[in-house]
C-alpha positions as CSV (number, residue, x, y, z in Angstrom):
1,X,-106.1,38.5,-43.3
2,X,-104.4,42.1,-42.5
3,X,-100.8,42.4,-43.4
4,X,-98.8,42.0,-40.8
5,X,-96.3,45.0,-39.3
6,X,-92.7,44.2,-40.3
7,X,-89.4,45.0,-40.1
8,X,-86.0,45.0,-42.0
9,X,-83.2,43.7,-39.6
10,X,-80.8,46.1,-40.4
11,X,-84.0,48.2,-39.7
12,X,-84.1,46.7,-35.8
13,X,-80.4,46.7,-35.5
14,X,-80.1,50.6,-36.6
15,X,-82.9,51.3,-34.3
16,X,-81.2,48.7,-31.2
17,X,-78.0,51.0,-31.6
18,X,-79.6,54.5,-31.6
19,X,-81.2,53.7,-28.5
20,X,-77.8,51.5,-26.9
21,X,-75.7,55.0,-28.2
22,X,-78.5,56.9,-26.7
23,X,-78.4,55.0,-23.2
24,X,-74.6,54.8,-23.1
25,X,-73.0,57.3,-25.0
26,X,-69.7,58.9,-23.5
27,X,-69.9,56.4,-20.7
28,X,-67.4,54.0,-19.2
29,X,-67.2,51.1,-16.8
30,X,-64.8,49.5,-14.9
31,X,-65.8,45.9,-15.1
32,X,-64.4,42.9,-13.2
33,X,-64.1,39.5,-14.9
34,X,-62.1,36.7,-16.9
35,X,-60.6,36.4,-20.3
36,X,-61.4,33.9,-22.7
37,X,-61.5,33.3,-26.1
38,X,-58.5,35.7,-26.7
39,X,-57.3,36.5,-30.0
40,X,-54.9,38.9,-30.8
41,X,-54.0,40.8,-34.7
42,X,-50.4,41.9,-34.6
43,X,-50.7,43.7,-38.1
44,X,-53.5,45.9,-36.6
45,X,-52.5,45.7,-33.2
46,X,-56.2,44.3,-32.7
47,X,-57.2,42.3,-29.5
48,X,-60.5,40.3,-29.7
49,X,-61.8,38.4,-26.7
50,X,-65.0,37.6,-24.4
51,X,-65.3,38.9,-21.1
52,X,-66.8,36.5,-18.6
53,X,-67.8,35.8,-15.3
54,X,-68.2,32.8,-12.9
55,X,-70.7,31.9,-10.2
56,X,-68.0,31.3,-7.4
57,X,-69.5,28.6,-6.0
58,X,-70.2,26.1,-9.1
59,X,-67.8,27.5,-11.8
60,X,-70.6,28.1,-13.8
61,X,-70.4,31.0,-16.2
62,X,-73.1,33.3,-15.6
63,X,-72.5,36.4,-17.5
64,X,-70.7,36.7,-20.9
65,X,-69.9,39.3,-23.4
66,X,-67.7,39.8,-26.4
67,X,-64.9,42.4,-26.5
68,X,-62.4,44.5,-28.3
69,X,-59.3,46.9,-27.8
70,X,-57.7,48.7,-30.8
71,X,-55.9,52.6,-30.6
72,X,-55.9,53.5,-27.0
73,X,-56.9,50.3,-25.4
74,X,-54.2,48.0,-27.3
75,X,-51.8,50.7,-25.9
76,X,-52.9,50.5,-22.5
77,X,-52.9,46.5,-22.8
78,X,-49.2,46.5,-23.6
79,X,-48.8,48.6,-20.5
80,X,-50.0,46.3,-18.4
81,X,-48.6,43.7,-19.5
82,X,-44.7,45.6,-18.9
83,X,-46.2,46.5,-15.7
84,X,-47.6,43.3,-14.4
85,X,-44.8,40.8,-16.5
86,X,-48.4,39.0,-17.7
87,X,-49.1,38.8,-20.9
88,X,-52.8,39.7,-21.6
89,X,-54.4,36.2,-22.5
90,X,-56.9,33.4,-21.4
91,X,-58.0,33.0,-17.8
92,X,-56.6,35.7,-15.9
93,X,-58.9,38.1,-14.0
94,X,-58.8,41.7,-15.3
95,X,-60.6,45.0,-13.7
96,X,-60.9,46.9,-17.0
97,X,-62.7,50.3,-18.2
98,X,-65.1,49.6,-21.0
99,X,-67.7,51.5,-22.6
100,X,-70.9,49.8,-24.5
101,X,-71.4,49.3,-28.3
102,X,-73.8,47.9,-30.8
103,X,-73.2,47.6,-34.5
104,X,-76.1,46.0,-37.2
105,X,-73.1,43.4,-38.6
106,X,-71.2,42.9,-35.2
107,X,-73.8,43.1,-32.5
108,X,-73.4,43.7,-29.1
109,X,-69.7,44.5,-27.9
110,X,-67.3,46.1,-25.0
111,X,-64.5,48.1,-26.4
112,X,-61.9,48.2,-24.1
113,X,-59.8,51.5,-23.1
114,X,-58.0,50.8,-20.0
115,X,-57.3,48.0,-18.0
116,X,-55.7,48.8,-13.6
117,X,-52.4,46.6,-13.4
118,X,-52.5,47.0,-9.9
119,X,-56.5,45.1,-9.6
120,X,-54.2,41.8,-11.8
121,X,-51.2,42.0,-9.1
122,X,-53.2,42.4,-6.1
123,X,-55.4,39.0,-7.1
124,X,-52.3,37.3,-7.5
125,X,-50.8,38.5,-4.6
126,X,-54.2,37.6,-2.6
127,X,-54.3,34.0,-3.3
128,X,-50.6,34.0,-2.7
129,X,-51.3,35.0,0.9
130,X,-53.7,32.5,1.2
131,X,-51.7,29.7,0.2
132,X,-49.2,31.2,2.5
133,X,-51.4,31.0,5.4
134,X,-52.8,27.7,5.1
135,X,-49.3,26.0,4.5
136,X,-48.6,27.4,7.9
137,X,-51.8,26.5,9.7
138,X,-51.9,22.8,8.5
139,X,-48.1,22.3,8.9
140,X,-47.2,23.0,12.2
141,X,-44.9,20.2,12.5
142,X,-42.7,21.8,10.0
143,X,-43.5,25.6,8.6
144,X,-43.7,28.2,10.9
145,X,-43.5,32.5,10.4
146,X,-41.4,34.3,12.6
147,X,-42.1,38.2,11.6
148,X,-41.7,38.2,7.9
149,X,-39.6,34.8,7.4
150,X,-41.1,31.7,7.1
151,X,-39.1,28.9,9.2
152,X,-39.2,25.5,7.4
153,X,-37.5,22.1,8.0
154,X,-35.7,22.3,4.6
155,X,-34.1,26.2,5.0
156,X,-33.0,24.7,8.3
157,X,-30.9,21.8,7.2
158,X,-27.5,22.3,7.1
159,X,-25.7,22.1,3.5
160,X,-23.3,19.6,3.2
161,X,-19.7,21.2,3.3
162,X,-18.9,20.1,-0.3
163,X,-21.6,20.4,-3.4
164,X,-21.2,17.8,-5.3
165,X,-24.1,15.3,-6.6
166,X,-27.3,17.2,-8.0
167,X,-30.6,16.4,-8.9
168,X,-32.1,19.2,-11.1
169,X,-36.0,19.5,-12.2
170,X,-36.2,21.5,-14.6
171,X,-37.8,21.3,-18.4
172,X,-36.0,19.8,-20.8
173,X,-35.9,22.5,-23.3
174,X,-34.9,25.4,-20.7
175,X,-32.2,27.7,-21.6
176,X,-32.1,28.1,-18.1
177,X,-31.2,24.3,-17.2
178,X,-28.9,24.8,-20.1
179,X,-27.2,28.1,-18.7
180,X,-27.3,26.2,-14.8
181,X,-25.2,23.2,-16.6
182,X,-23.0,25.6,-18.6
183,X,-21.8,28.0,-15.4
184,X,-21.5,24.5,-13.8
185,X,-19.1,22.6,-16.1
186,X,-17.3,25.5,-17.2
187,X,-16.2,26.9,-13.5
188,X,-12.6,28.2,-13.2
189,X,-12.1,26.6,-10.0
190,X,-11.7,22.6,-12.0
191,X,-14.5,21.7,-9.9
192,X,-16.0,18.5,-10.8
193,X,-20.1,17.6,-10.8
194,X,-22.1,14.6,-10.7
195,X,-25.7,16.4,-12.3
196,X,-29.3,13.9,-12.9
197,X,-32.0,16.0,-14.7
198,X,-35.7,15.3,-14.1
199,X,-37.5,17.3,-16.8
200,X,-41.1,18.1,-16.4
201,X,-43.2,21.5,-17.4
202,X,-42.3,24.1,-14.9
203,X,-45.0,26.6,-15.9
204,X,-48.8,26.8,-15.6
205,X,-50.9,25.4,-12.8
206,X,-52.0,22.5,-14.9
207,X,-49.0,21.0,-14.5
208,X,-48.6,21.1,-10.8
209,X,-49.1,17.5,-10.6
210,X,-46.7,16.3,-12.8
211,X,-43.8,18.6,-11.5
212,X,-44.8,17.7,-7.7
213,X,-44.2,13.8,-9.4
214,X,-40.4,14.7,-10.0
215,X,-40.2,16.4,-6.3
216,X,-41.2,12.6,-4.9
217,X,-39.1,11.0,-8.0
218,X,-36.0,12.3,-6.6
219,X,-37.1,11.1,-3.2
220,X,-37.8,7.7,-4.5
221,X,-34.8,7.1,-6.1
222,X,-32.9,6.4,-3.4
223,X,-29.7,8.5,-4.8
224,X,-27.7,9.9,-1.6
225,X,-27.9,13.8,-3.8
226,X,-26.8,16.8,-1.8
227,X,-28.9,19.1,-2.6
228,X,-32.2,19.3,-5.4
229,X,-31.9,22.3,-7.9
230,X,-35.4,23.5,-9.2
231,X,-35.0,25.7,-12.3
232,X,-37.0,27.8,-15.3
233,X,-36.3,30.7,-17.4
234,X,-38.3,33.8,-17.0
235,X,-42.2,34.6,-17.9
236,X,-44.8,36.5,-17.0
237,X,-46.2,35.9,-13.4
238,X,-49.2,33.8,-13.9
239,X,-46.5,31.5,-15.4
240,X,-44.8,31.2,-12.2
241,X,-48.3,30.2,-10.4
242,X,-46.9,26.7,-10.4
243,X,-44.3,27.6,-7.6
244,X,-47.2,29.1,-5.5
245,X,-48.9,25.6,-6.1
246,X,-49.7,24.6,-1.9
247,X,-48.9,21.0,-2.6
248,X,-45.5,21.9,-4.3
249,X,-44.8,24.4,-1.6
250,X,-45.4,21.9,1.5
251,X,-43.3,19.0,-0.6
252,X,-39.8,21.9,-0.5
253,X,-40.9,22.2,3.1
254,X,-40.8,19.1,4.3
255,X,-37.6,17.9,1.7
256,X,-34.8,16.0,3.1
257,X,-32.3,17.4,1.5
258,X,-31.8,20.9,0.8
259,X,-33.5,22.4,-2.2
260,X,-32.2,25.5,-3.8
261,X,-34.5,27.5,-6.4
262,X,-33.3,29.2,-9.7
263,X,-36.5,30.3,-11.6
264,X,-35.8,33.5,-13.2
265,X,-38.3,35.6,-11.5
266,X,-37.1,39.0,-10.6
267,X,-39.7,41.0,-9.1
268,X,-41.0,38.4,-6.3
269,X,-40.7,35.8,-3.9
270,X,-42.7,32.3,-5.0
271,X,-43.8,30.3,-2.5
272,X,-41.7,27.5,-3.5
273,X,-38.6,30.6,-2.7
274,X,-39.9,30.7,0.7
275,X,-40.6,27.4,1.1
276,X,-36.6,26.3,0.1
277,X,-33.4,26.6,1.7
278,X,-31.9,28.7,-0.3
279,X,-33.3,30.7,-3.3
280,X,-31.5,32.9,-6.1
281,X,-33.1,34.6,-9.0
282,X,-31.7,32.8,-12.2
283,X,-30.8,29.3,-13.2
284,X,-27.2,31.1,-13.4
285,X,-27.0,32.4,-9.8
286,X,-28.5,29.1,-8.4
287,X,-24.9,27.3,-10.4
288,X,-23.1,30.2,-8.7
289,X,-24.1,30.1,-5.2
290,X,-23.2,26.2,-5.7
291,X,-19.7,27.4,-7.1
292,X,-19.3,29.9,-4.4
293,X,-20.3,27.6,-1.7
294,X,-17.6,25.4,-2.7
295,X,-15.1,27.8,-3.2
296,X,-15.7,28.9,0.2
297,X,-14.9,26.0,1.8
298,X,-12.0,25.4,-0.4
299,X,-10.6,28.8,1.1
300,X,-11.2,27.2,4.3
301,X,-8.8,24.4,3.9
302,X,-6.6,26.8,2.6
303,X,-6.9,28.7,5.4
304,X,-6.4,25.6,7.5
305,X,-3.5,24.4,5.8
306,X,-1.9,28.0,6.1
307,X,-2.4,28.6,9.9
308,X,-0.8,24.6,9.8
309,X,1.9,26.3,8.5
310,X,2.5,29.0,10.1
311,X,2.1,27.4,13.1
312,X,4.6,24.7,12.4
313,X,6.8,27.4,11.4
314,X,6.5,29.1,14.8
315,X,6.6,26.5,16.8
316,X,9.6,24.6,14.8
317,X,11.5,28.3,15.6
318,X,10.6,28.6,19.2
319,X,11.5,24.8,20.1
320,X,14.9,25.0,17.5
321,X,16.0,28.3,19.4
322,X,15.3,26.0,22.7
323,X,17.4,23.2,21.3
324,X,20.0,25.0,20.6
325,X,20.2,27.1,24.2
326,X,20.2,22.7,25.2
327,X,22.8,21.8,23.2
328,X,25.1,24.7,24.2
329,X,24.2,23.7,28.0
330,X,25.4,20.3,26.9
331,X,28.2,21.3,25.6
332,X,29.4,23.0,28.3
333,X,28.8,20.7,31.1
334,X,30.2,18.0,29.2
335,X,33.5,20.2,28.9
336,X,33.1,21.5,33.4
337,X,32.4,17.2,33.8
338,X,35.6,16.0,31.9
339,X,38.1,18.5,33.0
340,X,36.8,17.9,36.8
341,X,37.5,14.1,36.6
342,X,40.3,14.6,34.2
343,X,43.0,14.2,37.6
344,X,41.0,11.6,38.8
345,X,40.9,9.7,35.8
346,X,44.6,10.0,35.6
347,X,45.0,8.9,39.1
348,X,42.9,5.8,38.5
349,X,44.7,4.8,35.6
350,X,48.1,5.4,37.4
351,X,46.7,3.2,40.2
352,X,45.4,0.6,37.7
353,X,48.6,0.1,35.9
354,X,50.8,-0.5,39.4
355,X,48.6,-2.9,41.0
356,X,48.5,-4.8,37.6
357,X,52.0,-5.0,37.8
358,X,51.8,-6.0,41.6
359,X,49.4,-8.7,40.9
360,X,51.2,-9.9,37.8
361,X,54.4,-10.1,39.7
362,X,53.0,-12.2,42.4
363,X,51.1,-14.2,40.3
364,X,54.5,-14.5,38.0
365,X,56.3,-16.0,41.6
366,X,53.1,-18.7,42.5
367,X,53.4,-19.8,38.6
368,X,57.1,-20.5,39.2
369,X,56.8,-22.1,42.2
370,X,53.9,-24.5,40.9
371,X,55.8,-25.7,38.0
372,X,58.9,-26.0,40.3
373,X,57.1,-28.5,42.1
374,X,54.5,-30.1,39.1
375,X,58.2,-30.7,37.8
376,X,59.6,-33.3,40.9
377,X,55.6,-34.5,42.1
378,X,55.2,-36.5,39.2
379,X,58.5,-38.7,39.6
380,X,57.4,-39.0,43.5
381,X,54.3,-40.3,42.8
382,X,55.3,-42.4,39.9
383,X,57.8,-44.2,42.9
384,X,55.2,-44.6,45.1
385,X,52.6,-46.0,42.4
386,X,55.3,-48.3,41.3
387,X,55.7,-49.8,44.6
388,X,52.1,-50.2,45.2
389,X,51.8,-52.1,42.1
390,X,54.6,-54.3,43.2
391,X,53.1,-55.6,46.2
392,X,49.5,-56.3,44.7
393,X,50.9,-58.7,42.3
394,X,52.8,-60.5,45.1
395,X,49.6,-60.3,47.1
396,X,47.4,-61.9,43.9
397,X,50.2,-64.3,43.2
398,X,49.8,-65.5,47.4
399,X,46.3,-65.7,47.6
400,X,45.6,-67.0,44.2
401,X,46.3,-70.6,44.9
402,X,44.1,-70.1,48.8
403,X,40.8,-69.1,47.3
404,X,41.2,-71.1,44.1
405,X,40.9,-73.8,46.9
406,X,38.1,-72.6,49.2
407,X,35.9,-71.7,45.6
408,X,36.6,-75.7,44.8
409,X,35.5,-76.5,48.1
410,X,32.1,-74.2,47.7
411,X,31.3,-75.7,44.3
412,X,31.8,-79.9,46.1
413,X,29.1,-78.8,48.2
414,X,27.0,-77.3,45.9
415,X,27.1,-80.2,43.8
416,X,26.4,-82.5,46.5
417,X,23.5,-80.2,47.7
418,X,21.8,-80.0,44.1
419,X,22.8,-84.1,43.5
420,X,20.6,-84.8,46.8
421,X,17.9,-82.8,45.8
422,X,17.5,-84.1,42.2
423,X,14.5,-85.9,41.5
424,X,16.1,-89.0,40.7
425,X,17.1,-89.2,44.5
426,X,13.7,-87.8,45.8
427,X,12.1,-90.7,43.8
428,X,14.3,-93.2,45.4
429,X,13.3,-92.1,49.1
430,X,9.6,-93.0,48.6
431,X,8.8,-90.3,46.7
432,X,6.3,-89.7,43.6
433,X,5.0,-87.2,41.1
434,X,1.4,-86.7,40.0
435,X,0.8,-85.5,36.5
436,X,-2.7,-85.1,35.5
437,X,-3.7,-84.2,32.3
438,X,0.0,-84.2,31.2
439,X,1.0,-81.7,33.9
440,X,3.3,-81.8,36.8
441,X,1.4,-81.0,39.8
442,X,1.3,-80.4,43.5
443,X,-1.9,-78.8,44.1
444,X,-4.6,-81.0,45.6
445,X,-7.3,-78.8,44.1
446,X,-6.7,-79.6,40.6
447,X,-7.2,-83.2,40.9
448,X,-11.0,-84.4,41.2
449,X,-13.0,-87.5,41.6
450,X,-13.0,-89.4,38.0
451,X,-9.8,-87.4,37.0
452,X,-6.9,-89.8,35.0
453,X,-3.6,-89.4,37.0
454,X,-0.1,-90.6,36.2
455,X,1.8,-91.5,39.5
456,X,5.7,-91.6,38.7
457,X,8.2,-93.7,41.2
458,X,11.8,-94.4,40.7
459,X,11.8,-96.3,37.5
460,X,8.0,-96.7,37.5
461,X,4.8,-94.5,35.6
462,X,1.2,-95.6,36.9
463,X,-1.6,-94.5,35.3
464,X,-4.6,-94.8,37.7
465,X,-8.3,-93.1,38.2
466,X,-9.5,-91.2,40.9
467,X,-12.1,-92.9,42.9
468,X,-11.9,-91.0,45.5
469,X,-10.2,-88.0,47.2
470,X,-10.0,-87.6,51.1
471,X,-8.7,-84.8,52.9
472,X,-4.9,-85.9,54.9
473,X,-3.2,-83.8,58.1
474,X,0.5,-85.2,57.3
475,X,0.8,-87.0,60.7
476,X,2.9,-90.4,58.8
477,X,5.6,-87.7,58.3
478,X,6.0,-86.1,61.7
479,X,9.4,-86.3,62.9
């Protein structure tokens, strides 16, 4: 069997790189794709990492490549990274400058010496816009553009006219939340706050979900808030691709109640800024635009209560200097009134006081006269009673005895009347009574056939039967 033709593999390698150095010496590329697998040596100021890139239509990686930047290219990575605000790490899309290397130990690599901020911003910025312009195409009901401003129904609510009851998202170890809080409760003004955190992540798109769960949260709760504050500290830009989340964006568009942003980005507008009523750049200016608002309408009132003032002022001067010009009128015309009808009142009372004395004096002379004669009437008529009296009791004593007599005759016949009409007598003439059943009767109808009947004559009681009962025209009695 003929020995087979071998190799060393340092051999192969050594001869792999003379021909990769001889193919791609002293050239570069700029190269789009994805970082992953980022690791970074601060004591050498080494970056490792793998260059990758995705089939757009699966996610399915479909190129992939190991990398390095030391010297120049570290240098240039920090540049980008002041530049862009993004720190260079896992999954964000780079254009970079690269040239190829192979070495026997490391094998195939991309050494890295420049990297275009611009290429990093502008992706950013693209799927931004797109976001932007779906939100408006599939909410026409409430997001519009007009120019370069986005109308939405939460940036045209109107804030209440006092600031008062908060609900915050923010996460709960932000020294942003913390410095909103701080400038808050610490205000000058004595300004009281009623503040309800909902903490959540605020960063990175993975967590879109969870913060859009607070947004409805503070819905759900029913809590009558004024306004909802969202919140974070600064980062680099791809950490503020949370607030360009489309979900999150059309949740602040369509919010009840008007949501104010304070998320520490500097450079640019989020989505969730447009989206808002009102957006500031810090957690800090968001608790000052609260403050100011406040204040404002504070001064207001003030305002109010001056003009009140100074109105009352004026109008208490204008209407005392009228008074016055009144009273002195008064015054006056009281005096003109009282001197004219001072001679008349004088005459009047002059007038009054003689005719008292006029009418007093007559009415002295009819009171002396009337007790003139009340003093002799009573003696006349006493004289003339006293006869009077004296010849009624001659008159009773006269016709005393005379109708004493005729009464004495009236009561004899009377007697005699009364004496011929007793029953005793009526009895004697013929007479009888019929008692049936105990009971003095007259009336034919109460006696019947079969009845027992007791017939009384003078000195004589029958008790008989009724056999029979006849009717009788009184013809034995006719006179």
């Amino acid at each position: 069997m003929p020995e087979l033709v071998h190799l060393r593999l340092s051999e192969l390698n050594n001869r792999i790189q003379t021909v990769i150095k001889h193919s791609f010496d002293a050239l570069t590329f700029w190269v789009i794709a994805d970082i992953t697998n980022h690791t970074f040596r601060a004591q050498k100021n080494y970056h490792y990492f793998d260059l990758i890139e995705k089939d757009p239509h699966s996610s399915d990686i479909i190129a992939k490549i190991s990398g390095n930047a030391w010297g120049k290219g570290a240098l240039r990575i920090e540049h980008f990274e002041r530049v862009t605000g993004q720190p260079f790490t896992n999954n964000i899309n780079v254009l970079v400058n690269v040239s190829v290397t192979f070495h026997p130990v490391y094998g195939l690599q991309l050494n890295l010496h420049d990297i275009d901020s611009n290429f990093t911003l502008g992706v950013l910025a693209q799927q931004r816009q797109a976001t932007l312009d779906r939100l408006v195409a599939e909410n026409p009901g409430f997001i519009s553009k007009t120019g370069d401003q986005y109308i939405t129904r939460n940036n045209q609510l109107d804030l209440p006219v006092v600031i008062q009851k908060i609900a915050v998202i923010t996460s709960r170890n932000s020294a942003g939340g913390e410095d909103f809080k701080h400038t808050l409760e610490s205000n000058s003004y004595g300004y009281r706050f009623f503040i309800d955190y909902y903490y959540t992540e605020v960063q990175g798109e993975i967590n879109a979900e969870q913060f859009l769960g607070k947004i409805i949260e503070v819905f759900n709760s029913g809590i009558p808030y004024d306004v909802l504050v969202i919140t974070r500290g600064g980062g680099a830009q791809t950490d503020f691709l949370i607030f360009d989340n489309y979900y999150i964006g059309r949740a602040i568009a369509k919010y009840p109640i008007p949501v104010i942003t304070g998320i520490g980005h500097q450079r640019n507008e989020t989505i969730a800024d447009l989206m808002a009523h009102t957006q500031t750049k810090t957690p800090t200016k968001a608790a000052e635009f609260i403050l100011a608002h406040n204040k404002a309408f504070e001064e207001k009132i003030l305002l109010f209560q001056k003009n009140i003032l100074i109105k009352t002022q004026q109008l208490f001067s204008v209407h005392f200097q009228s008074l016055s010009r009144h009273t002195s009128t008064v015054v006056n015309q009281s005096r003109n009134f009282i001197s004219g009808y001072r001679e008349s009142l004088v005459h009047i009372n002059q007038v009054t006081i003689n005719t008292s004395r006029s009418i007093l004096f007559k009415h002295r002379s009819a009171l002396v006269e009337m007790a003139s004669r009340l003093s002799t009437r009573p003696k006349i008529i006493l004289q003339n009673l006293s006869g009077d009296i004296r010849n009624t009791m001659g008159n009773l004593s006269t016709f005393k005895s005379q109708y004493l007599k005729n009464q004495r005759g009236y009561l004899g016949h009377y007697a005699s009347v009364i004496n011929m009409m007793s029953p005793a007598n009526i009895l004697k003439k013929g007479f009888a009574i019929v008692k049936v059943k105990g009971v003095v009767t007259s009336d034919p109808e109460k006696i019947k056939v079969g009845d027992d009947v007791d017939v009384i004559l003078s000195g004589t009681e029958i008790k008989t039967r009724v056999r029979q009962k006849n009717k009788y025209d009184g013809s034995d009695f006719n006179l």
